[in-house]
C-alpha positions in Angstrom: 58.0 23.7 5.5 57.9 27.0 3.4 57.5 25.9 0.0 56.8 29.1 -2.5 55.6 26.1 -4.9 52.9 25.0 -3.1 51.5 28.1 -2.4 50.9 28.2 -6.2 49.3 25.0 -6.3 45.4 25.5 -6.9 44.4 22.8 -4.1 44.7 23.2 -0.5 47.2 21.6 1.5 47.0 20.8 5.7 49.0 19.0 7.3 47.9 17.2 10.9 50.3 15.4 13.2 49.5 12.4 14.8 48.4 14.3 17.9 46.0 15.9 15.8 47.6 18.8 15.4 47.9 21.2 12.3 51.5 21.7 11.4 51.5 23.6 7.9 48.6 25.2 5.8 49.8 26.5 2.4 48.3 29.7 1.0 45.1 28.1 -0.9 44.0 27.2 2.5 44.6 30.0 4.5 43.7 32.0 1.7 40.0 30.5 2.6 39.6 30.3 6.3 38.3 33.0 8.6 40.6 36.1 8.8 40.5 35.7 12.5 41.9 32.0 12.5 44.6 32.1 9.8 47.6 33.5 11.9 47.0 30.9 15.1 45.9 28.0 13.0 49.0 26.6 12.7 50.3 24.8 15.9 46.3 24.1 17.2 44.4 21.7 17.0 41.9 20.7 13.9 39.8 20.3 16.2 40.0 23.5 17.3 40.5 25.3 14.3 36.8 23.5 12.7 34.9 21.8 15.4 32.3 21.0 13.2 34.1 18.8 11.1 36.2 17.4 13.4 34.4 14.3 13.7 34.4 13.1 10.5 38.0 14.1 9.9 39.2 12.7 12.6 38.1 9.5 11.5 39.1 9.9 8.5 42.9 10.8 9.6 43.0 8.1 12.3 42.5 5.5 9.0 45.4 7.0 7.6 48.0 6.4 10.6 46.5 3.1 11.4 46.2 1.7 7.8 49.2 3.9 6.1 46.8 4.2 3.1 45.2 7.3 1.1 41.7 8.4 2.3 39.2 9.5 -0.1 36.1 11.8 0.1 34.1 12.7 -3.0 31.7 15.9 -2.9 28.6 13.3 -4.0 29.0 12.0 -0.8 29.9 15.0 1.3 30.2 18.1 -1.2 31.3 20.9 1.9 33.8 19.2 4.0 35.8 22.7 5.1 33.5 25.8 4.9 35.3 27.5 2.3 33.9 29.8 -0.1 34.2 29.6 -4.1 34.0 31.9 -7.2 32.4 31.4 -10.5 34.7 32.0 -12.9 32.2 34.0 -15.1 30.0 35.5 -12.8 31.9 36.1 -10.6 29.4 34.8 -7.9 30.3 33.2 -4.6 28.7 30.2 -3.3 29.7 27.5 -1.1 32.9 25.4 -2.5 32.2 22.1 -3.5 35.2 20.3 -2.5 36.8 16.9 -3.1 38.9 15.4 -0.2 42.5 13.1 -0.2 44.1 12.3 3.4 47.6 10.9 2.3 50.1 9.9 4.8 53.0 11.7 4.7 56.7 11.3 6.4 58.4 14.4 6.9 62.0 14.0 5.6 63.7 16.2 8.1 62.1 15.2 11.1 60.6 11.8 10.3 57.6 12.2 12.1 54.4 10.7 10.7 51.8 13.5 9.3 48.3 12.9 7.8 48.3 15.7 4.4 44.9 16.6 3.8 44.5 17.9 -0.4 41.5 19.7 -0.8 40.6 20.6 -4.8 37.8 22.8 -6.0 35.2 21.2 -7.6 32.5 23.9 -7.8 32.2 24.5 -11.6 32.3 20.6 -12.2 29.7 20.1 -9.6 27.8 22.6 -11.1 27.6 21.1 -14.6 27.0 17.5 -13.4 24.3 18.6 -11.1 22.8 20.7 -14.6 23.7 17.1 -16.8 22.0 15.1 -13.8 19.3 17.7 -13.8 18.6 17.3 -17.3 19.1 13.3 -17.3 16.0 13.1 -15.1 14.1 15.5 -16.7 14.5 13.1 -20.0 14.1 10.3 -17.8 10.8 11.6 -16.3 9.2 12.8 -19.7 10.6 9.0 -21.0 8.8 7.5 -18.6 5.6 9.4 -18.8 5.9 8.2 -22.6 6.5 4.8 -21.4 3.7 4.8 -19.4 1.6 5.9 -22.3 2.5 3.6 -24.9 1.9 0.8 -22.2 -1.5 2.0 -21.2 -2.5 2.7 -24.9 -1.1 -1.0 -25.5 -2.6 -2.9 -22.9 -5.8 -0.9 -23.9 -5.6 -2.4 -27.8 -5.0 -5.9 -26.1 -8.1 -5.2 -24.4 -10.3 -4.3 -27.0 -8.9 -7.3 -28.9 -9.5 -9.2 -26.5 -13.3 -7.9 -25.7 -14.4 -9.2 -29.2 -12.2 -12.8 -28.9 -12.8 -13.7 -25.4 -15.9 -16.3 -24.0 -18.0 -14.8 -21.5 -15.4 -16.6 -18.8 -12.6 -15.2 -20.1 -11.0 -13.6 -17.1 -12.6 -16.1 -14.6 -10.8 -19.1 -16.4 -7.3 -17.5 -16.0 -7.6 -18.2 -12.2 -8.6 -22.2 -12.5 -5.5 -25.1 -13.3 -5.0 -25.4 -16.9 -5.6 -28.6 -18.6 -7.5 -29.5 -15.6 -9.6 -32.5 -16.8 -7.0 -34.6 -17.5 -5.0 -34.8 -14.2 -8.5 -35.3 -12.6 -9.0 -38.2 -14.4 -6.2 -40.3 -13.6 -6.7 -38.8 -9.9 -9.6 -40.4 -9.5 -9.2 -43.3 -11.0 -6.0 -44.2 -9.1 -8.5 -43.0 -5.6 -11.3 -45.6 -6.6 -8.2 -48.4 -6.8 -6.6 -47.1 -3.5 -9.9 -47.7 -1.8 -9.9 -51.1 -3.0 -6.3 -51.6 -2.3 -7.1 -50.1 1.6 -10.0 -52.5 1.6 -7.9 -55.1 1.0 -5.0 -54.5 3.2 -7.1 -53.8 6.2 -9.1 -57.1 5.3 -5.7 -59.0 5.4 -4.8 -57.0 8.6 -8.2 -58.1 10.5 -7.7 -61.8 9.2 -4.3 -62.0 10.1 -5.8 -61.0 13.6 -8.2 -63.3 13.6 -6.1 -66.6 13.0 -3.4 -65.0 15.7 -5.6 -65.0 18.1 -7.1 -68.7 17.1 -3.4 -70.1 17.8 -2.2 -70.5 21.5 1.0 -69.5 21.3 1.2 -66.2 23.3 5.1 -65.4 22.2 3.3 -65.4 18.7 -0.2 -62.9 20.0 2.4 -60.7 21.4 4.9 -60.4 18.9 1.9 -59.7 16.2 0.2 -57.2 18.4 3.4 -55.5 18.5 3.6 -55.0 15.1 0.1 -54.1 14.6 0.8 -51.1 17.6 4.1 -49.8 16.3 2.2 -49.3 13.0 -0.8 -47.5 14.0 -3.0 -50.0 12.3 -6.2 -49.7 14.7 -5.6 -45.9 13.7 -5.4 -46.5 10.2 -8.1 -48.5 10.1 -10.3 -45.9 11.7 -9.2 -42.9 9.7 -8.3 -44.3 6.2 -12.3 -44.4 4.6 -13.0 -40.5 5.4 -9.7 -39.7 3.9 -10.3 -41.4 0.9 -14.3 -39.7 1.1 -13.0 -36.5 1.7 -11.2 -36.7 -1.1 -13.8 -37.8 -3.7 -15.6 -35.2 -2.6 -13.1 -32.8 -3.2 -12.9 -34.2 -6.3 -16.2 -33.9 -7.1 -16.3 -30.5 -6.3 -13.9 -30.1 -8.8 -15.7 -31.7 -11.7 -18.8 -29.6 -10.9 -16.7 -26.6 -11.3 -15.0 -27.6 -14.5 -18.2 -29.0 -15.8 -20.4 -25.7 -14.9 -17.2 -23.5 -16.8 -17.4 -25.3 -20.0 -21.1 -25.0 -19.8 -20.9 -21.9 -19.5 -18.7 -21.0 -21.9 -19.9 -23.2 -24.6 -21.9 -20.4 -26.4 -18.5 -18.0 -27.8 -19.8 -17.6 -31.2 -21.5 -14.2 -32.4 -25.4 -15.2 -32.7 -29.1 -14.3 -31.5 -31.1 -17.1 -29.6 -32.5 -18.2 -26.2 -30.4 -18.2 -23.2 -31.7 -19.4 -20.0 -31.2 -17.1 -17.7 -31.9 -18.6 -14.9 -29.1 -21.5 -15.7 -26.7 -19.2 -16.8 -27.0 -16.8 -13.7 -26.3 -19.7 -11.0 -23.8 -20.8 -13.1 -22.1 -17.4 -13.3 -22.8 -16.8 -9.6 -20.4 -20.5 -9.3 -18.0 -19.7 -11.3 -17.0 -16.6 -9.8 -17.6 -17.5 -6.0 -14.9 -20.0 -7.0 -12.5 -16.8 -7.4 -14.0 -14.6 -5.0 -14.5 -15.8 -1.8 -15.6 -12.9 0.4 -19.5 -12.2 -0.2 -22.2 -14.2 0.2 -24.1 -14.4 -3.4 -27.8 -15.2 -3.8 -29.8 -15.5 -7.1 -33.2 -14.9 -7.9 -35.0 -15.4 -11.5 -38.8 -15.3 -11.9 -40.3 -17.0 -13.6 -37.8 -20.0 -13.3 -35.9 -21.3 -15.8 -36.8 -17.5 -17.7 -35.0 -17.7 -21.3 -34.5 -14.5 -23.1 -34.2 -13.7 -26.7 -30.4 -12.3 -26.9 -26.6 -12.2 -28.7 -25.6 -14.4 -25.5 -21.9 -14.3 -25.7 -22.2 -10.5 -24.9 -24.8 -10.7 -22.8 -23.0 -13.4 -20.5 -20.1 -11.2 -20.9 -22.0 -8.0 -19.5 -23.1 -10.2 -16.9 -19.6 -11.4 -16.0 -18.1 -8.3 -15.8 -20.6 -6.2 -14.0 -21.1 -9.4 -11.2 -17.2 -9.2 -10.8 -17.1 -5.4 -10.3 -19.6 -6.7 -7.5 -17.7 -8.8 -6.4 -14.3 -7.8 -6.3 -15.8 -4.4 -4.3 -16.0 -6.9 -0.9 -13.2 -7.0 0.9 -14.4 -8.4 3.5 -17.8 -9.7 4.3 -21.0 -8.7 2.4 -24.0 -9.6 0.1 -23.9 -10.0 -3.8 -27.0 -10.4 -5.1 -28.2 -10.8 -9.2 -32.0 -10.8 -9.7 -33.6 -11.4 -12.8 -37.3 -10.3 -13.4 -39.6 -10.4 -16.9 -42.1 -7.6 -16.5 -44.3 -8.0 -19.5 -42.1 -7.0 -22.2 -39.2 -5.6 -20.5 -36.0 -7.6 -19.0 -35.0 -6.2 -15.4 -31.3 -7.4 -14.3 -30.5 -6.0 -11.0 -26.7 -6.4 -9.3 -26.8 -5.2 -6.3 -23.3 -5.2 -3.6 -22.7 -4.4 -0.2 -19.0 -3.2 -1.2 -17.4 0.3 -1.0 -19.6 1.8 -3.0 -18.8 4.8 -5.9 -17.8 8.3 -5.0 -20.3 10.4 -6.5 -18.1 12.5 -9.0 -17.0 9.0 -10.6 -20.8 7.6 -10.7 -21.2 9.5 -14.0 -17.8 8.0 -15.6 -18.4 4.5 -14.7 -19.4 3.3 -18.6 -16.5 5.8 -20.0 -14.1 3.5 -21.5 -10.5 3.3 -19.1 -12.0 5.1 -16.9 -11.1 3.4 -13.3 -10.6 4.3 -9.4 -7.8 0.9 -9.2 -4.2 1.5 -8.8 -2.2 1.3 -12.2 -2.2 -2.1 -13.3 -4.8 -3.5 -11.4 -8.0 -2.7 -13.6 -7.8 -1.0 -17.1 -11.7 0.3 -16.8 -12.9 -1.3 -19.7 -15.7 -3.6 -17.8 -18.1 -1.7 -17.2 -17.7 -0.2 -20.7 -17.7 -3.3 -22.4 -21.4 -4.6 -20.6 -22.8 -0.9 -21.7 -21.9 -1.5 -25.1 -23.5 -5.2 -25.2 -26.7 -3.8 -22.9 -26.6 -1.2 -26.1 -26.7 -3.1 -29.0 -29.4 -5.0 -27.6 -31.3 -1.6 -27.0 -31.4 -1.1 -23.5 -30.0 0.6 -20.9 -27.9 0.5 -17.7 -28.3 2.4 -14.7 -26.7 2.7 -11.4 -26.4 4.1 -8.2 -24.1 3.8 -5.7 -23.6 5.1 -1.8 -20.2 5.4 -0.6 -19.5 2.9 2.0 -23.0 1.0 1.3 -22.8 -0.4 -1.8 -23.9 -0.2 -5.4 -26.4 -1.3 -7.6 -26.7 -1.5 -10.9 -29.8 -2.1 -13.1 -30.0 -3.5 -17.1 -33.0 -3.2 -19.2 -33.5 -4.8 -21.7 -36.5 -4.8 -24.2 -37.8 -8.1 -25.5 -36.7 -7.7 -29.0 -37.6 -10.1 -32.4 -34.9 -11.4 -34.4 -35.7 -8.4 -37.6 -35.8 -5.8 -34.4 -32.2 -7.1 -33.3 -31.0 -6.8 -37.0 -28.3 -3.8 -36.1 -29.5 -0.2 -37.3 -27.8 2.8 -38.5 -30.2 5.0 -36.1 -28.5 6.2 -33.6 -31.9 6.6 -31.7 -33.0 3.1 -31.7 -31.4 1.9 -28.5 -31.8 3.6 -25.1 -28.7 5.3 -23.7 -27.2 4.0 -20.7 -27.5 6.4 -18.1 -26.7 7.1 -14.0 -29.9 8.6 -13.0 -31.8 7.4 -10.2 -33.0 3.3 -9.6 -34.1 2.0 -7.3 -32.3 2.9 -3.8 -29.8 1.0 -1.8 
């Protein structure tokens, strides 16, 4: 099958019997093999010839014969089927050839016999510039997405601050509880007071009906009706029916004291100086969000009882929430959240205290830093903390914490008692003490 055309043709031609043996290489194929195999190739074989890629080829032939259709084999998938070498055409430098594959049956007309023709083309250079395109594409892709990620941060930070001056103090706590929760709970429990009448009722009925059964002699009668009341549980029913319908209304309940403690809470949103109750607000804070996190174990302590404090409340309730769910979102597991509230002569002490993971000592001095935050992306933008030291701020006191890694954190606000000209704002930028991470008192 000496063919002085296709020895011109830039692609390599083999062709493999259906004993898997090579019958004809033109010269772009022998032109590439190893000087030592080119005169015996022909008449061995391919198996022989390359035993490393006799595996996949083989499979690749034996779909051929079986299916009588072309084969194909891009170099994305496998880029170096033969180990041939290839030239740049400018440098002049060789590399490996990157090499696209075709398996097309092929009938020889003098013989008839049945051949697999394996076409192998060069596809070096265009490798090479989609690899460079593909290079460049995720270059642009990776400095788009770096972008992305900045407009999105910078984004949700604006929402953030947006949000920091609209929200109540319950803000993120009310995201997790059932919207438009009141009315649903009113119907609920009105329709449970009148199915515990209607239960009272029906079992009434059921124990009369008993009653004058039993009175009558007729025993087909006492058996038939004691059937009934067996096949339908109703000695069961009877037993279980009131502490299902109890259970319930005090599940209910629960609810209500949940819902009524929120909007308590939350009732002061507007911007203004007064007295707060500490003591209320704390337990009711401590409710709230032991509702949403479940793990620790919170305890509150305010002396003197009932303690109210001269304050913008909205942002103080809001320091208050955020720093008390950085408490409690640091429990994974088990532990102790604790908010005490003292009034020492003139001075305010707030201490938070957590049994959580505690803060790595090079982050203790970034914890106030607006978006600063240890959280994954997504999970925490780090304005909390940030927010609570600006309210502790404009009310001219200070924060302070400490924290042990793997013991737990505590954080301290003080606060001066303050008159309503002294919590006028001022221009001096000395007025207020600075929060700080110095030193409290020890875990």
């Amino acid at each position: 099958m000496d063919n002085p055309l296709l020895n011109k043709l830039p692609i390599g031609i083999c062709l493999v019997n259906q004993d898997y043996i090579i019958t004809h290489l033109n010269a772009f194929f022998l032109d590439r093999m190893a000087s030592e195999l080119r005169d015996e190739a022909i008449g061995k074989p391919i198996g022989d010839v390359f035993p490393e890629q006799i595996k996949f080829l083989k499979r690749r032939i034996k779909s051929v014969f079986v299916l009588k259709h072309p084969s194909f084999s891009y170099w994305e998938q496998r880029p170096h089927i033969f180990p041939f070498k290839s030239s740049r055409p400018i440098t002049g430098e060789e590399t490996q050839m990157v090499q696209n594959m075709e398996i097309v049956p092929h009938k020889d007309p003098d013989t008839g016999q049945l051949c697999a023709c394996i076409l192998i083309q060069d596809v070096t250079a265009q490798a090479s510039y989609f690899k460079a395109q593909a290079q460049l594409a995720e270059e642009l892709k990776a400095e788009h997405e770096a972008q992305r990620k900045l407009i999105r941060k910078l984004d949700r930070a604006q929402a953030q601050l947006i949000q920091a001056e609209k929200m109540a103090s319950t803000g993120q706590l009310a995201a997790g509880i059932a919207h438009e929760i009141n009315n649903p709970m009113g119907f609920i429990t009105a329709n449970l007071n009148t199915l515990e009448q209607y239960a009272k009722h029906l079992l009434d009925a059921c124990q009369a009906s008993r009653d004058l059964v039993e009175i009558h002699s007729d025993t087909e009668l006492q058996q038939q009706f004691n059937q009934i009341i067996q096949s339908n549980h109703v000695d069961l029913v009877s037993e279980d029916i009131a502490p299902l319908i109890e259970e319930s209304k005090d599940g209910l309940k629960r609810v209500r004291e949940i819902v009524s403690t929120l909007r308590s809470f939350a009732e002061d949103t507007q911007t203004g100086w007064g007295l707060l109750n500490l003591d209320e607000t704390a337990n009711q804070l401590v409710q709230l969000i032991g509702v949403q996190y479940k793990a620790p174990t919170y305890k509150v302590q305010c002396e003197p009882p009932n303690l109210k404090w001269y304050c913008e409340s909205a942002s103080l309730k809001q320091a208050l929430t955020n720093v008390l769910m950085n408490a409690a979102q640091s429990i994974t597991d088990k532990g102790l959240v604790m908010l005490s509230i003292q009034q020492r002569g003139a001075m305010l002490h707030i201490k938070i205290l957590d049994t959580g993971c505690g803060i790595n000592e090079k982050h203790l001095g970034r914890i106030f830093e607006p978006f600063f935050t240890t959280r994954p992306e997504g999970q925490g933008q780090g304005l909390g903390l940030s927010v609570a030291y600006t309210a502790i701020e404009n009310h001219k006191g200070k924060m302070v914490a400490n924290s042990k890694p793997g013991k737990g954190t505590v954080i301290e606000i003080l606060l001066p008692a303050l008159s309503e000209k002294q919590a006028e704002p001022q221009d001096d930028e000395n007025s207020s003490l600075a929060a700080s991470t110095q030193q409290p008192e020890s875990l």
